[in-house]
C-alpha positions as CSV (number, residue, x, y, z in Angstrom):
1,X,104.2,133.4,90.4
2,X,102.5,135.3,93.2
3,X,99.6,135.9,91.1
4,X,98.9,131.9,91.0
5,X,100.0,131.6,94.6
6,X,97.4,133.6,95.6
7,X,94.7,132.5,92.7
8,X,95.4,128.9,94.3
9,X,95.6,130.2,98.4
10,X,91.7,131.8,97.2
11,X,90.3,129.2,95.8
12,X,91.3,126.6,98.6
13,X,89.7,129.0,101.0
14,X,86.5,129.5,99.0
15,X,86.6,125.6,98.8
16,X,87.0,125.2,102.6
17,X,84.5,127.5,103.3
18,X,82.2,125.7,101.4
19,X,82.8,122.5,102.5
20,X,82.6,123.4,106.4
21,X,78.9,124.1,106.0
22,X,78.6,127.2,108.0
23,X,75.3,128.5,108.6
24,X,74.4,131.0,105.8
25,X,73.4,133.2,107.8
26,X,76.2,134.0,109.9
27,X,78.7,134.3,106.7
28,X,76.3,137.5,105.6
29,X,76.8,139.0,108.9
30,X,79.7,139.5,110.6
31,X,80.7,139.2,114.0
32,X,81.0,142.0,115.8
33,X,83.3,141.7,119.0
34,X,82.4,145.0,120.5
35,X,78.7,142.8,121.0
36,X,79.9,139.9,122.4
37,X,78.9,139.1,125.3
38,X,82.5,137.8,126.5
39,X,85.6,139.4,127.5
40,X,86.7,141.1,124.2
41,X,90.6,140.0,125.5
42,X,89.7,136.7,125.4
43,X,87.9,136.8,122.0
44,X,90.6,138.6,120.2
45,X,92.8,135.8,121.4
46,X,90.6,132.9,120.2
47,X,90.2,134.8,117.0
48,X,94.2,134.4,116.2
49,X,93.7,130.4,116.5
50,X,97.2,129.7,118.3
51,X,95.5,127.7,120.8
52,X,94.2,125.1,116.9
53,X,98.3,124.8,117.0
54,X,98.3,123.3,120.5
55,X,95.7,121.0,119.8
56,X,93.3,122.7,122.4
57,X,89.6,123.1,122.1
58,X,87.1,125.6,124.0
59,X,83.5,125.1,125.3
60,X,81.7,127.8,124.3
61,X,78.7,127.7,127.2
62,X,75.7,130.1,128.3
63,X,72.2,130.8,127.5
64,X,70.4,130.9,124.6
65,X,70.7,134.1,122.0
66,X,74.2,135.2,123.5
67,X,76.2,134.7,120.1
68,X,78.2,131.2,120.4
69,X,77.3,130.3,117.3
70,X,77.8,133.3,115.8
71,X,81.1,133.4,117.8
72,X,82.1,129.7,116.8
73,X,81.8,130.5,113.3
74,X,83.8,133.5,113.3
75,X,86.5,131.4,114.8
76,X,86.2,128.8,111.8
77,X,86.6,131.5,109.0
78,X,90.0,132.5,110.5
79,X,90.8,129.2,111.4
80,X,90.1,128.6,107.6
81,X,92.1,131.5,106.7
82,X,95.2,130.5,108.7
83,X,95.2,127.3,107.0
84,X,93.2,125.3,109.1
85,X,90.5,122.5,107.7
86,X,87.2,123.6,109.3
87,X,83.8,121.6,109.8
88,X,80.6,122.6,111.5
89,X,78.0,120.8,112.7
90,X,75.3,120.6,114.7
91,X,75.3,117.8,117.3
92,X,71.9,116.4,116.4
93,X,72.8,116.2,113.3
94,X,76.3,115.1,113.9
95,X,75.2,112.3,115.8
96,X,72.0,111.3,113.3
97,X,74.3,111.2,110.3
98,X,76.4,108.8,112.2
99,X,73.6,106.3,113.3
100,X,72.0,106.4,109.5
101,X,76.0,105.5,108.4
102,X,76.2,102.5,111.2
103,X,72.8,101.3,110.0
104,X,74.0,101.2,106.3
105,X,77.2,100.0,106.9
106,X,80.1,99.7,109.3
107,X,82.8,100.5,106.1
108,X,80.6,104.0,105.4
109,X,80.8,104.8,109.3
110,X,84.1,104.6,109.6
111,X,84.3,106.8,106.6
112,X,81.8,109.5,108.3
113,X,84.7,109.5,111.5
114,X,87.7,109.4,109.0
115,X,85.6,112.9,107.3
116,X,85.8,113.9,110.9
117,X,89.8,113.4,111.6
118,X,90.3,115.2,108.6
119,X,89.8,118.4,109.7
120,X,91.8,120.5,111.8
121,X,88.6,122.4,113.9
122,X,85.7,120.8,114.2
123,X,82.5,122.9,115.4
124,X,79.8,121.0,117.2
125,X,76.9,123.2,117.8
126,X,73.7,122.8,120.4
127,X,75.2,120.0,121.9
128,X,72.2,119.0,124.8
129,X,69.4,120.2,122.4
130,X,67.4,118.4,119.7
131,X,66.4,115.0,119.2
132,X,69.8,112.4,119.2
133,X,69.9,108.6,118.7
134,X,70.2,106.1,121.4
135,X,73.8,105.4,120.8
136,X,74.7,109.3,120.7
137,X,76.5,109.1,123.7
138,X,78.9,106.5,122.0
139,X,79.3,108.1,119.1
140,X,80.5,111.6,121.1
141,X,83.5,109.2,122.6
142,X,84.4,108.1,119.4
143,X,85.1,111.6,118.1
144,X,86.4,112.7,121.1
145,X,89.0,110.0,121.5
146,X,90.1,109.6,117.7
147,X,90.8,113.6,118.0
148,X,92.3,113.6,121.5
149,X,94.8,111.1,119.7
150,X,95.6,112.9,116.9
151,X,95.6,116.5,118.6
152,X,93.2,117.8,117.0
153,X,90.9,120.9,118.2
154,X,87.2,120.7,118.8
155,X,84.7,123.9,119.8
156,X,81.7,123.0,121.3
157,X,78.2,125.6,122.2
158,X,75.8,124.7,124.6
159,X,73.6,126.0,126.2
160,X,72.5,123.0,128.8
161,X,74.7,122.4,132.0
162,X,77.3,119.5,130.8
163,X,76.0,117.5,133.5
164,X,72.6,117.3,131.7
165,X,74.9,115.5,128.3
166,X,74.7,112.2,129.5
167,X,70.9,112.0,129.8
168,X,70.7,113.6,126.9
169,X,73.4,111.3,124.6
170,X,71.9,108.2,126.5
171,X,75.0,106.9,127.7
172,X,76.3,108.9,131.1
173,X,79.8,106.1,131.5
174,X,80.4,106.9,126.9
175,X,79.8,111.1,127.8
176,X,81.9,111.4,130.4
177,X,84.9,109.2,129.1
178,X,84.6,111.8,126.1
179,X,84.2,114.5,127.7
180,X,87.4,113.7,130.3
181,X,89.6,113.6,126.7
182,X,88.0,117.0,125.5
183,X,87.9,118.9,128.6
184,X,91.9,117.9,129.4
185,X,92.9,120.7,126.8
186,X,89.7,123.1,127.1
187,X,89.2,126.6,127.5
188,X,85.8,127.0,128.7
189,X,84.1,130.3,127.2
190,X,81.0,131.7,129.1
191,X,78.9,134.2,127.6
192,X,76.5,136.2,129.3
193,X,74.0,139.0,129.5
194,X,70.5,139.8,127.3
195,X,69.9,137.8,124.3
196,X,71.1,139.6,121.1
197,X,68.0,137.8,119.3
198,X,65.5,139.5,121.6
199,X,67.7,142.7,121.1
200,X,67.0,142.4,117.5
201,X,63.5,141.9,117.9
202,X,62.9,144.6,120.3
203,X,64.4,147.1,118.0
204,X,61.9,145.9,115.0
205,X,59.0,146.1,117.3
206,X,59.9,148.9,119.5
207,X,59.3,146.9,122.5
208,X,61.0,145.6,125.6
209,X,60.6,142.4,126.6
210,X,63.0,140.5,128.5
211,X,62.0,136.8,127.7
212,X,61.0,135.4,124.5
213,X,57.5,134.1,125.6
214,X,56.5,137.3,126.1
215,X,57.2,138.0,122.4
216,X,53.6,136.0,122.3
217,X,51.6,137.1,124.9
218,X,52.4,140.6,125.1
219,X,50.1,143.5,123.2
């Protein structure tokens, strides 16, 4: 009997891990916390996902190369292990998947959000950067209300000022209506330092730049 428990506990993990859509790359390497650019305290805490059980959600914020993703997903694939459904997405696509739903039909966009309240964690990457329909700003208060409702947890990376979301989502009154829901139960996560990405790339090329445009103008 424990043999099948655990046969069936594996297989719905592999299944969930699948079906979050993690980037690939970040499931062949693994986080390492002693790199993070955040209080490793902190970390180790998000890393046990009590705070999915309280329905809370964390705003992972900082400049670019710093590890939120990286961070984010490491937080899913525990969250995944512990039982919790897990979906990542980034918010340009979030938000375009959405809009291409609404066009089709409004049936097939409620099914898009009802996807959405099925999961226990959702991850919504870049929010601020990429090209986002008109209506983004709407769509952001939809999710953000249907889960503050049904307590469910949310982690969002940015690395824009959250002030900047409404421009960006095109709807300042929708953004900040959702962000009021999501922020009432937030941790907010700041990471800091050099980028990790430029680290990597200084290593390969045995140099030391400090910004990523001079990865093209300097010899």
């Amino acid at each position: 009997m424990a043999s099948i428990w655990q046969y069936r506990r594996d297989k719905k993990m592999i299944t969930w891990t699948t079906t979050a859509c993690f980037p690939k790359r970040f499931l062949q390497t693994p986080f390492q916390l002693q790199q993070a650019n955040i209080p490793q305290k902190s970390a180790e805490e998000f890393l046990r996902c009590d705070w999915i059980g309280r329905s809370e959600n964390i705003l992972m914020c900082g400049p670019s190369g710093l590890g939120k993703t990286h961070f984010s997903v490491a937080i899913g694939q525990q969250a995944i292990a512990k039982g919790y459904r897990t979906r990542f997405v980034t918010a340009s696509k979030l938000f375009k998947d959405l809009d291409k739903a609404l066009d089709l039909a409004l049936a097939m966009y409620e099914r898009k959000l009802q996807s959405l309240d099925s999961v226990n964690l959702l991850i919504i990457d870049d929010m601020g950067n990429g090209s986002v329909p008109g209506e983004s700003g709407a769509y952001f208060y939809e999710i953000m209300d249907r889960r503050h409702d049904k307590g469910l947890s949310t982690i969002i990376t940015t690395n824009k000022a959250v002030s900047s979301w409404g421009t960006a989502l095109g709807d300042s009154v929708s953004v900040r209506a959702a962000l009021d829901r999501f922020l009432e139960f937030a941790y907010k996560l700041k990471f800091s330092g050099k980028s990790l990405r430029l680290e990597t790339f200084n290593k390969r090329n045995k140099m030391n730049i400090q910004d990523s445009a001079e990865a093209i103008t300097k010899d």
